[in-house]
N, C-alpha and C positions, 0 to 999 in steps of 0.2 A: 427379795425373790427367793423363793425354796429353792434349795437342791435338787438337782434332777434325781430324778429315783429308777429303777428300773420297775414297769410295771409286773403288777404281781399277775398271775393264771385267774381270768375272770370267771363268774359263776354265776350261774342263774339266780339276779335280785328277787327278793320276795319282798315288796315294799310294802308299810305298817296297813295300805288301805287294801291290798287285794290279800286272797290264801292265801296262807304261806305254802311253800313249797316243799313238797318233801325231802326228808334230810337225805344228802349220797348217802352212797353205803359206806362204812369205816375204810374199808379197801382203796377206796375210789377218792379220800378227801386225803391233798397231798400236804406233804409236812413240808409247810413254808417258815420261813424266821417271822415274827412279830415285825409290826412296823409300826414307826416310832407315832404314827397316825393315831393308833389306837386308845392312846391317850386323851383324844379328844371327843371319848366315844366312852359309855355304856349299855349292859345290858337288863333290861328290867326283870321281875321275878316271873312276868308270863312270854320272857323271851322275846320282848320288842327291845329292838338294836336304837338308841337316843345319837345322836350327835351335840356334842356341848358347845354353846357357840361361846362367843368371845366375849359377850357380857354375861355369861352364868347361862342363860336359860338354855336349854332341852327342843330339840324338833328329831321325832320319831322320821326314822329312812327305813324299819323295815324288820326283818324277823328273819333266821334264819333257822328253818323249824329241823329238828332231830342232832341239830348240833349244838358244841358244848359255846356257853358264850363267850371264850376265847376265840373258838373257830368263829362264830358269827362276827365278833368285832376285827376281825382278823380278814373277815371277805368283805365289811364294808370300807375299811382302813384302805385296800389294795385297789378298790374301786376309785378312792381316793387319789391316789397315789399315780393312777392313771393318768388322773386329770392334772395332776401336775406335770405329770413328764411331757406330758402335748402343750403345756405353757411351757416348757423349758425346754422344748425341740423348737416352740414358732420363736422362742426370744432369741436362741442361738442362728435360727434361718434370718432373723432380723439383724444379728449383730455381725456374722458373718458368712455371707450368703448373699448374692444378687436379688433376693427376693423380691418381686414386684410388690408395692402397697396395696396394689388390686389382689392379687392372690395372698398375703398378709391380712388381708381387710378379712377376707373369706375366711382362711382360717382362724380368725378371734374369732370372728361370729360361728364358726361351729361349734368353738370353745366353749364359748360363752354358754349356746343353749345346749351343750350338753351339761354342762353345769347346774345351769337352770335352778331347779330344786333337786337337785343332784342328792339321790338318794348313797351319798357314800359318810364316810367318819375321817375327820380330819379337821386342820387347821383353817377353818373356811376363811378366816378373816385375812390368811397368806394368801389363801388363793386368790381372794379379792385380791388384794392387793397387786398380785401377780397381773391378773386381769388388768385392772389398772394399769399399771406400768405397762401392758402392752398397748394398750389404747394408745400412750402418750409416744409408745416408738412409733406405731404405725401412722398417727397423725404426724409424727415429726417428718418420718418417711414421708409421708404423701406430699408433705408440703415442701420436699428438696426438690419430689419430683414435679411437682407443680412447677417449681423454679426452673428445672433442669427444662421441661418441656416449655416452657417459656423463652428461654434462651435459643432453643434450638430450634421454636417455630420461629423468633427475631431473624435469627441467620437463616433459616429455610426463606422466610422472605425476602432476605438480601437475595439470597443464590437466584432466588426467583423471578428478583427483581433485575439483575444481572442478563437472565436469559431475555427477558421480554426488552431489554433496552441495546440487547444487541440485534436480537428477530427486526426490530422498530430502526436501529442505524442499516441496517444489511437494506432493509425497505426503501429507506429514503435515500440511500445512495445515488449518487449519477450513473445510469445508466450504463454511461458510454467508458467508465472509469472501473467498472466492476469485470472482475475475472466470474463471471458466471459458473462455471464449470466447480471452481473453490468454491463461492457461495451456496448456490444450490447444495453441495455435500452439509456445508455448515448449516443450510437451514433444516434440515434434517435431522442432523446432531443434535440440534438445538431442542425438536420435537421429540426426541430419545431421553434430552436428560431431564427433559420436564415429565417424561411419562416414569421416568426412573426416582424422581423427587415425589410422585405424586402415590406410586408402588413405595418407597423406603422410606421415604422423609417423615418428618411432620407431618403432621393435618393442619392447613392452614387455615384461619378463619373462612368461613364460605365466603361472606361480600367479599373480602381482598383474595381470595383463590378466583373466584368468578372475574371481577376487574383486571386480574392479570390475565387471564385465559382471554378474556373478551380484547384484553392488548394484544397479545400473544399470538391469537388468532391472526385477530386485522392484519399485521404486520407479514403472518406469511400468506393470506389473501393477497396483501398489496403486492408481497414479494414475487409473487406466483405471477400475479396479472403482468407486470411491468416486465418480466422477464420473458413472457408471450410475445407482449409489443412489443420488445425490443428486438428477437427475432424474427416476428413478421418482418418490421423494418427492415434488420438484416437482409432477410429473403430478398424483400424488393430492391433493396439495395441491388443486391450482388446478379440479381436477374438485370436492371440496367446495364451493369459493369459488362456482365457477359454482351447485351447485345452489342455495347459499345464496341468492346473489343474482336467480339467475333467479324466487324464492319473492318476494324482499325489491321486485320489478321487476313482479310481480302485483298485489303491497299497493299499490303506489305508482297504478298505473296504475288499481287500482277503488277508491283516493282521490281521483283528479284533478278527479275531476267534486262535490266534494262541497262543499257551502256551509253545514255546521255548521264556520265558520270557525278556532274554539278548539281544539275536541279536535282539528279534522282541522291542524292545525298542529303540537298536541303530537303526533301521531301519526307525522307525517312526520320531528318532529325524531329522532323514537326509531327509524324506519327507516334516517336518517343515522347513525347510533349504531352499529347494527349492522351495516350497511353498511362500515364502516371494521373493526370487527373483523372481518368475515369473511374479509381477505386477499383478494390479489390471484390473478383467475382466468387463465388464457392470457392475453397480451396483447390480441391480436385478440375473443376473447371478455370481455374485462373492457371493454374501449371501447365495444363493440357494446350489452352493459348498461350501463351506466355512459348511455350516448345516451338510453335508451328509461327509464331513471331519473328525467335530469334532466327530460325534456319531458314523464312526469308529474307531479313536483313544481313545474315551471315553469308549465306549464298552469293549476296549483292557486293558486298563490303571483300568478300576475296576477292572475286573477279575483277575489283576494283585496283584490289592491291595487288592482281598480277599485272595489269596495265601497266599503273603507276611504276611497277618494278621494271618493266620492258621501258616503258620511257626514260627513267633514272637511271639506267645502265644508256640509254642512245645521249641523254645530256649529259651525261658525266664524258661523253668523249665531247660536244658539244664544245664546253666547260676548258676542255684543252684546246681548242682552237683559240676562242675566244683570249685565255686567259694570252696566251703568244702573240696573238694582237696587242695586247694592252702591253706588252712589251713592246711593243713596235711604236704605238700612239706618244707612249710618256718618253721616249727617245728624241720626237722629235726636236727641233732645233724651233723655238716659237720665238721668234723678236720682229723688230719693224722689218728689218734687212731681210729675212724669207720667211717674212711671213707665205705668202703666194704661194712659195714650194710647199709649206708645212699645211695650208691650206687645203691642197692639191690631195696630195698622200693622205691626210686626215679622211678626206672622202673615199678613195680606194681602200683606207684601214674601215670604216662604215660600211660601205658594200659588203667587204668580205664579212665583216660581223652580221649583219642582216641574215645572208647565206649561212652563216653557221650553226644556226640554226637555236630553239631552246637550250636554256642551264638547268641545271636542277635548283629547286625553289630555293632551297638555304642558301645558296649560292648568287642568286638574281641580284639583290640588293649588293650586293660585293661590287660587283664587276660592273654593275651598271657606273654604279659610284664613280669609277674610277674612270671610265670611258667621259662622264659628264664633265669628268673635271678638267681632262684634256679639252676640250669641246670650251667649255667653258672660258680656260685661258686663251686660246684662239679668238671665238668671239668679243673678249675684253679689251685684247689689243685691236684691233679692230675697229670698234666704238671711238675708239681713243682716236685711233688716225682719223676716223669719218670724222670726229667733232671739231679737230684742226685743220683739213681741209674744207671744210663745210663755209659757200663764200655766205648764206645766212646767217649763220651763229657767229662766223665775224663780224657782221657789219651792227648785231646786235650788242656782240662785249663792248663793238667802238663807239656805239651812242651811248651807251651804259657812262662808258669811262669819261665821254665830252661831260655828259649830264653830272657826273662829280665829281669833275674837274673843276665846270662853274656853279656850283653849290660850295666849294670850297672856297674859291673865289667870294664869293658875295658874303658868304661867316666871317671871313678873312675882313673883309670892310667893314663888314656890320662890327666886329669884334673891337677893331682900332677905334671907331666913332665910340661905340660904348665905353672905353678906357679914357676917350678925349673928355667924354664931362660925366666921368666918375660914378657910372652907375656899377655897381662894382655887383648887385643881384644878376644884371643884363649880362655883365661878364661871363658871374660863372655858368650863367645857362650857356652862353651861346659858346664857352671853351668848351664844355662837355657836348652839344651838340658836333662842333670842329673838329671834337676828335675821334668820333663816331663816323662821322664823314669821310675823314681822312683814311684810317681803317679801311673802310668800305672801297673806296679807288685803290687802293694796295691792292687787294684780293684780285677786283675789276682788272686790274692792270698785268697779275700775273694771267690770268686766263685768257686775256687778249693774246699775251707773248706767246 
């Protein structure tokens, strides 16, 4: 490739087929240095300017009339010289320079046909050449950037393919699982970075740009519709919720005043009950009941527990009667010999307990306990006596005891006879039956006593 040159002061060409031009005036034609171009150039004896090509032969560019034919080979040289510095301004924007291959492509093809039949004097076969050589940058250019924009429609497609597979998961989600409020923003998003890929990006093939959009789309169609129906639902939902509750928030409130303490407590537990199944109504509506709920079960539930407290303070003295009784009860003297007196007194400690009225609850199970047990030991001995005086239950231990008395009796014979002619099987059934028996009247005989 030539040297870049600096172009010389252009002048009006007077090319071999039109007039020539008139010569400047001496004044007016400027003193330039020779350029090494001229070399490749003569001028004939009637003033026509030849350019010499590279295999010998001659092609006239022109005439430079009233001047000397240094000056004339010297304006078609610089003409030249031109054209070289614009191939060695586009080879240097090609070698270092961002230049696009489109705007590259452009300016070779200026190049070129200002070249054309380029009426100037110079080394035409460099400048081909030059030419040349830029042909090959710019197509090598064009085909990086073929590559480059290949690459980066491949990944424009992923990015693309990315948005439309998230728009398509955000769609098909379960309803009842989704934070709507995030989603919605991200479907949004989603339509921003697709218009922001479609403004900066690549240019994606149209069938696969169209195929995604047409995904793309569906996806926030679908997202849109489901997210309607799912708040209609909502609605209806939360309008049930309300009517329920605002029923459940009547009961409550023509309870609050009530002072059958029991039921109106089971009753209030069974309105919390259903209170929690009913689901939740609007926000704003579900707080607004929810307030006028709790302040009439609140209402109910103090007055409850001033009672309770008035009562809890009369059983706590209650509490001390009682408990000084049960000192009194577990003192007594309980055996066969007074029994009668301890009897007696057990009933008058009874009376006074009756009269003393409620304990408090944590306390019931204590006391009672201990009163049962006195009660308890009394009625044992008791039992005991009736069942020794009892002339029934005598006369029954005494047929008991006759009856295996002579069952032992008759093993006793049967036992001897079976030893007398050696059946020694007969034996030992009828020893082990003997002494089951025998056993048996032992017991019989102490419970008679």
């Amino acid at each position: 490739m030539l040297a870049s040159r600096k172009p010389a002061v252009p002048r009006p060409a007077a090319p071999a087929s039109e007039p020539a031009a008139e010569a400047p005036a001496a004044a007016e034609t400027p003193a330039v240095a020779p350029s090494e171009s001229v070399k490749h150039g003569r001028v004939g004896e009637d003033g026509t300017v030849y350019v010499i090509l590279a295999d010998g032969s001659e092609r006239a560019v022109g005439s430079y009339p009233d001047a000397t034919p240094e000056e004339a080979l010297a304006y078609f040289a610089r003409k030249y010289d031109e054209l070289v510095a614009s191939a060695d301004l586009l080879a240097q924007r090609l070698a270092h320079t961002d230049v696009s291959a489109h705007d590259a492509r452009q300016s070779l093809a200026h190049l070129k046909e200002q070249i054309g039949e380029a009426h100037v004097v110079g080394d035409i076969a460099a400048l081909e050449a030059t030419v040349s050589s830029l042909e090959e940058s710019v197509a090598a250019k064009s085909a990086v950037e073929a590559e480059q924009r290949a690459k980066a429609k491949a990944e424009a497609t992923v990015e693309r393919e990315k948005l439309v597979a998230e728009a398509e998961g955000l769609a098909a989600a379960d309803p009842a699982k989704v934070q709507w409020k995030q989603a919605s923003t991200r479907v949004r998003e989603l339509l921003d970075e697709w218009k922001a890929h479609q403004r900066s990006g690549p240019r994606l093939d149209k069938d696969v740009e169209n195929e995604m959009w047409k995904r793309f789309s569906h996806a926030r169609t679908a997202f849109d519709k489901k997210r309607k129906t799912w708040f209609a639902q909502l609605d209806e939902q939360h309008g049930q919720a309300k009517a329920v509750k605002e029923q459940l928030v009547r009961e409550a409130e023509a309870l609050a005043t009530s002072t059958d303490w029991g039921p109106t407590a089971g009753a209030f537990k069974r309105l919390m009950q259903e209170w929690k199944r009913a689901g939740r109504a609007a926000r704003a509506d579900d707080d607004a009941l929810w307030t006028r709920f709790k302040a009439a079960q609140d209402a109910f539930f103090n007055a409850k527990d001033e009672v309770v407290a008035a009562e809890e303070a009369e059983f706590a003295e209650n509490l001390k009667v009682k408990e000084a009784l049960l000192v009194e009860a577990e003192a007594l003297t309980i055996d066969e010999e007074h029994l009668e007196s301890a009897k007696a007194e057990l009933r008058r400690i009874q009376e006074r307990w009756d009269a003393a009225g409620k304990v408090p609850r944590n306390d019931l199970r204590r006391v009672e306990g201990r009163l049962r047990a006195v009660e308890q030991k009394v009625r044992e001995l008791e039992d005991n006596q009736w069942r020794r005086t009892d002339p029934e239950l005598a006369a029954r231990a005494r047929s008991l005891v006759d009856q295996l008395e002579r069952a032992v009796q008759g093993l006793e014979s049967d036992l001897a006879a079976a030893r007398a002619a050696g059946d020694d099987r007969k034996v030992a059934t009828l020893e082990s039956e003997l002494e089951t028996k025998r056993l048996w009247l032992e017991s019989a005989r102490g419970n008679l006593s």
